[in-house]
C-alpha positions as CSV (number, residue, x, y, z in Angstrom):
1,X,-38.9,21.6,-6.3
2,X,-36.4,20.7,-3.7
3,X,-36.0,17.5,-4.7
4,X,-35.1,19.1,-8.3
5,X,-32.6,20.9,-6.8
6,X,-31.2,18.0,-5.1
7,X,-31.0,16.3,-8.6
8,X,-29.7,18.8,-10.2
9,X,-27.0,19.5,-7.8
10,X,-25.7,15.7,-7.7
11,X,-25.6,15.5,-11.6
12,X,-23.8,18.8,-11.7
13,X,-21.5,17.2,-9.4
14,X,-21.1,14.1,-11.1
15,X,-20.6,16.6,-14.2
16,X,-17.5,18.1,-12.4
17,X,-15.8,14.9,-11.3
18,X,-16.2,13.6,-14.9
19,X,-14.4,16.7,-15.8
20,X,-11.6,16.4,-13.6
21,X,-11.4,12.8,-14.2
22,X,-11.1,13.1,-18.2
23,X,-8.4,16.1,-17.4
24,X,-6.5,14.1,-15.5
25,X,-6.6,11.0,-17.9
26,X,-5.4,13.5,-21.0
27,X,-2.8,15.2,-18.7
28,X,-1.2,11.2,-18.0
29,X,-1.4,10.8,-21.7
30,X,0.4,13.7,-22.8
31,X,3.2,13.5,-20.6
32,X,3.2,9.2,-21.6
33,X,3.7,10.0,-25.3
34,X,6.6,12.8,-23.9
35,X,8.2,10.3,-21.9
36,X,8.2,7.8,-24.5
37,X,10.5,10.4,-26.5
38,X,12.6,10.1,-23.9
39,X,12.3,6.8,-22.6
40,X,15.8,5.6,-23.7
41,X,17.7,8.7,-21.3
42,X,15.0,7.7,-18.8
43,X,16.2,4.0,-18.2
44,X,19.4,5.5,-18.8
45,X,19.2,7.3,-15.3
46,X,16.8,4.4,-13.8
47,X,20.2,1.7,-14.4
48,X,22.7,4.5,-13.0
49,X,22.5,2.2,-9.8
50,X,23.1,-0.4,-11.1
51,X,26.0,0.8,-13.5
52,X,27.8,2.5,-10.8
53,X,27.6,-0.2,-8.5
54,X,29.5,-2.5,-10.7
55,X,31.6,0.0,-12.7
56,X,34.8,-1.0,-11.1
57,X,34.6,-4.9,-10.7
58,X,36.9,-5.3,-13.9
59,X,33.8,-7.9,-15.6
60,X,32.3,-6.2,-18.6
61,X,28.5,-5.7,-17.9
62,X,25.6,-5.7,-19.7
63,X,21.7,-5.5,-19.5
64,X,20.2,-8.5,-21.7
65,X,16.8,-9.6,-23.5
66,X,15.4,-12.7,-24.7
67,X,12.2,-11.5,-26.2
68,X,11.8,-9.6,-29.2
69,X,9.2,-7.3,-27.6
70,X,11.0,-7.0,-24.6
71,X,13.1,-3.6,-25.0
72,X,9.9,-1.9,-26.2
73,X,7.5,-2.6,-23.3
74,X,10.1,-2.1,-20.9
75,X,9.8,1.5,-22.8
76,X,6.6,1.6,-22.5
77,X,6.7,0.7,-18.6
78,X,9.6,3.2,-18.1
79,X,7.5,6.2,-20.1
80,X,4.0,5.4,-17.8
81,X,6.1,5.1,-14.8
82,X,7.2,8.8,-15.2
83,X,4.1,10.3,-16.6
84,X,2.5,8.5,-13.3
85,X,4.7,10.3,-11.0
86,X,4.6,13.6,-12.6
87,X,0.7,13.3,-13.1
88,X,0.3,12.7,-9.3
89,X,0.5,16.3,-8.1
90,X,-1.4,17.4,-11.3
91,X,-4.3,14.8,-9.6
92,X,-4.3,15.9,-6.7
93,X,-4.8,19.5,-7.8
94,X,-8.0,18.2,-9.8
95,X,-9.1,16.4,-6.4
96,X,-8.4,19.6,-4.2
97,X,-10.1,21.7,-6.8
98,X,-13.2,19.2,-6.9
99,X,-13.4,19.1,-2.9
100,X,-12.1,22.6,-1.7
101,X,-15.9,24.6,-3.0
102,X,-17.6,22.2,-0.1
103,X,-15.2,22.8,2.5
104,X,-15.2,25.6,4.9
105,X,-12.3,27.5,5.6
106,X,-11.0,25.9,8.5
107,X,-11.6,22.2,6.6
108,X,-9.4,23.9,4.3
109,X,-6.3,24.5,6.1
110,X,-6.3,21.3,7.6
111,X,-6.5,19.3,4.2
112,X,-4.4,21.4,2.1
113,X,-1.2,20.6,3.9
114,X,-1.6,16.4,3.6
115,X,-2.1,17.3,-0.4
116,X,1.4,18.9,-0.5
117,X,3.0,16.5,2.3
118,X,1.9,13.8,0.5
119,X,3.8,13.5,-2.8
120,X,6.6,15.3,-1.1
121,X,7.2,12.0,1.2
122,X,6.6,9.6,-2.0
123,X,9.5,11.5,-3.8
124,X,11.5,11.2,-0.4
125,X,10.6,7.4,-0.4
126,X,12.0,6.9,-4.2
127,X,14.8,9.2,-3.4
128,X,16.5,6.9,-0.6
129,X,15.6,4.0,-3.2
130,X,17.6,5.5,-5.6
131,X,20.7,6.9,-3.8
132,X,21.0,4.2,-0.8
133,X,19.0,1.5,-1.3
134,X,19.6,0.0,-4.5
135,X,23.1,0.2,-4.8
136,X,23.9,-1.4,-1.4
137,X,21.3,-4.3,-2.9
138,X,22.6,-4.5,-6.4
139,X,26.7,-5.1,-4.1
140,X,24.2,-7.4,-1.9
141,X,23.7,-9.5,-4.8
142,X,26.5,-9.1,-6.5
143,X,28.4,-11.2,-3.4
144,X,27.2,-14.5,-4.4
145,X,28.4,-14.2,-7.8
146,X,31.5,-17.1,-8.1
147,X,34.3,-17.4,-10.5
148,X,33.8,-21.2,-10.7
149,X,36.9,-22.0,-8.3
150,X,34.5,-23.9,-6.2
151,X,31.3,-24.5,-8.4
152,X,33.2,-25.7,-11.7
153,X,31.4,-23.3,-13.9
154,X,31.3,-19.3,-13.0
155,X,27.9,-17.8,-11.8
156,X,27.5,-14.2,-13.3
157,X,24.4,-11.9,-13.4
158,X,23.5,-10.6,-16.4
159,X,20.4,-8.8,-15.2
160,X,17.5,-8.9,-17.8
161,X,15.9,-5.3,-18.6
162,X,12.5,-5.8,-17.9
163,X,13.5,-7.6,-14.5
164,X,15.7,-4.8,-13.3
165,X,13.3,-2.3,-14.0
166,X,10.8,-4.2,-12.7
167,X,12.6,-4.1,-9.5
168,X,13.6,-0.7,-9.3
169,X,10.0,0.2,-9.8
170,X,8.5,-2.0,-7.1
171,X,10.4,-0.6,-4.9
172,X,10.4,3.0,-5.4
173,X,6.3,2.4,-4.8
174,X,6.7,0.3,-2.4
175,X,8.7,3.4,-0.2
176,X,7.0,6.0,-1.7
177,X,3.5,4.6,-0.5
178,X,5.0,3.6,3.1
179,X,6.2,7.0,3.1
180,X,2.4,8.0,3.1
181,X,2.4,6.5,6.8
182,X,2.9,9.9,8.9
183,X,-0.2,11.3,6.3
184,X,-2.7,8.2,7.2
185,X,-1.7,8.5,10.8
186,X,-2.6,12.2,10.9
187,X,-5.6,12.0,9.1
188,X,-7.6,9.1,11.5
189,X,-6.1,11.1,14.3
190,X,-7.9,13.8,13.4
191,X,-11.4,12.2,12.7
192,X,-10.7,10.9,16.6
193,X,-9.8,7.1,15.0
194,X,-6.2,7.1,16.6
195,X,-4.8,9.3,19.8
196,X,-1.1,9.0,20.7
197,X,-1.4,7.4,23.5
198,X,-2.7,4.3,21.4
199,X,-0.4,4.9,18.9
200,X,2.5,4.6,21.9
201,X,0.9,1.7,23.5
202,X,0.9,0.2,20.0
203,X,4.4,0.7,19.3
204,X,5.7,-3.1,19.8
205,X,2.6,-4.5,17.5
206,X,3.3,-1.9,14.9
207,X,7.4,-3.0,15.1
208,X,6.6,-6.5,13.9
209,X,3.7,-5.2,11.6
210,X,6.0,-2.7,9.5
211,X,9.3,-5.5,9.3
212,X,6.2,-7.8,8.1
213,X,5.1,-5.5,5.5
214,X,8.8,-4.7,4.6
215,X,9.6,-8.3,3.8
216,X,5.8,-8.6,1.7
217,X,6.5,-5.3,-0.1
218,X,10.7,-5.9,-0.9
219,X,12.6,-8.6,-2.7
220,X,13.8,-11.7,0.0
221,X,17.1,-10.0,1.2
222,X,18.3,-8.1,4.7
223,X,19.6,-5.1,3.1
224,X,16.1,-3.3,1.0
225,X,14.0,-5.0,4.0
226,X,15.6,-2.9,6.7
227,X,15.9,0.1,4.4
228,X,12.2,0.0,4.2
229,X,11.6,-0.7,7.7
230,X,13.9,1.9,9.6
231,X,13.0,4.7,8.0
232,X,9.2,3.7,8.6
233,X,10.3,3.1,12.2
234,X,11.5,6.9,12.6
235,X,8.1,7.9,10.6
236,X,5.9,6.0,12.8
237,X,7.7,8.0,16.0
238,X,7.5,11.2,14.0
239,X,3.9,10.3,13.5
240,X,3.3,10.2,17.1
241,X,4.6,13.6,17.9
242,X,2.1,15.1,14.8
243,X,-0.6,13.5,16.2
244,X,0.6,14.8,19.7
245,X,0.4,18.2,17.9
246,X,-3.4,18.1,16.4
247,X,-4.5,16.9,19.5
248,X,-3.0,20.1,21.6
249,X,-4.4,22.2,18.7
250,X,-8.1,20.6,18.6
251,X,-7.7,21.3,22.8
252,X,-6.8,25.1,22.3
253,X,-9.8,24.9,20.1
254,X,-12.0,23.5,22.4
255,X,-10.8,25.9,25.8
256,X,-10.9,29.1,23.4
């Protein structure tokens, strides 16, 4: 009879997880075939960078396309990349809601603020992409263009679609994921993988580990590589101190 129970309670889990699965899948669709309505406005603000960056070089500007099909999957890209990042706090709800009835209350607490913190920092990450990042890369760029003086012919970007959104994507996930750092950290630190003292005898590894990763995770140029890696510096340090701060909590813990 136990072992009926023990069945019966795995497929009622796998039942649940199914459910939150297929919820999740319809809630990403919905909001895709939105987005798609608006996927023109969308690229619209996606290319503000790029068009305010260049808005006062007196050369008339212009996104291009040399396939037929190429305009309409860039929609399609631009409407799944939204639904994604709107979908992502609906997710997590479905995985909090999934995980919360086996937790006690104290598990609780201590989960509950990594699924808030978490797509906070991603939006944080695309955020400094947006604002900072890509225009002082699009100028970057921009620099080697040549008005033929030198070269006999002029060199002038006209940026495709799909490449530029392309770009702009990668690297709003690539900062929005690295954002995630300060999240991990925490997390191993409090299932007693990391302390802060390793994490401060680390430090000079780490250094040369997160400029690696910035260079894998960014297009070949100084100015989006250390705009990923100083700000993933400064989370690293703030990582430190939070990890500081479970450990003086799990020691009040462990006195009272």
């Amino acid at each position: 009879m136990h072992k009926e129970d023990q069945e019966s309670g795995f497929f009622s889990h796998l039942a649940e997880l199914r459910k939150r699965l297929i919820n999740s899948f319809i809630f990403l669709i919905v909001f895709f075939i939105g987005c798609y309505f608006f996927a023109e406005n969308i690229y619209a603000f996606l290319v503000e960078p790029y068009a305010q960056a260049v808005k006062d070089d007196g050369t008339n500007r212009r996104l291009i396309f040399t396939a037929l099909q190429e305009t309409f999957l860039t929609y399609l890209k631009v409407s799944f990349f939204v639904a994604f990042f709107v979908t992502c706090p609906f997710i997590l709800v479905q995985i909090w809601k999934f995980i919360a009835p086996g937790l006690y209350k104290h598990e609780k607490v201590a989960i509950l603020p990594y699924l808030i913190l978490t797509p906070i920092l991603f939006f944080l990450g695309g955020m400094l992409v947006y604002y900072l990042i890509m225009p002082l890369a699009i100028k970057f760029f921009l620099s080697f263009e040549s008005s033929g003086l030198s070269t006999n012919l002029p060199i002038q970007l006209e940026a495709k679609v799909n490449e530029y959104l392309s770009l702009v994507m990668k690297l709003i996930f690539a900062f929005g994921i690295s954002f995630q750092l300060p999240v991990v950290l925490s997390l191993l630190a409090r299932v007693g993988i990391v302390d802060s003292h390793f994490l401060k005898t680390r430090r000079k590894y780490v250094i040369v580990v997160i400029f690696a990763a910035a260079a894998l995770l960014t297009p070949p140029d100084p100015i989006t590589q250390i705009g990923l890696a100083i700000p993933l510096l400064i989370l690293y340090e703030l990582s430190i101190f939070s990890v500081k701060f479970i450990e003086n909590k799990q020691l009040e813990k462990e006195d009272a």
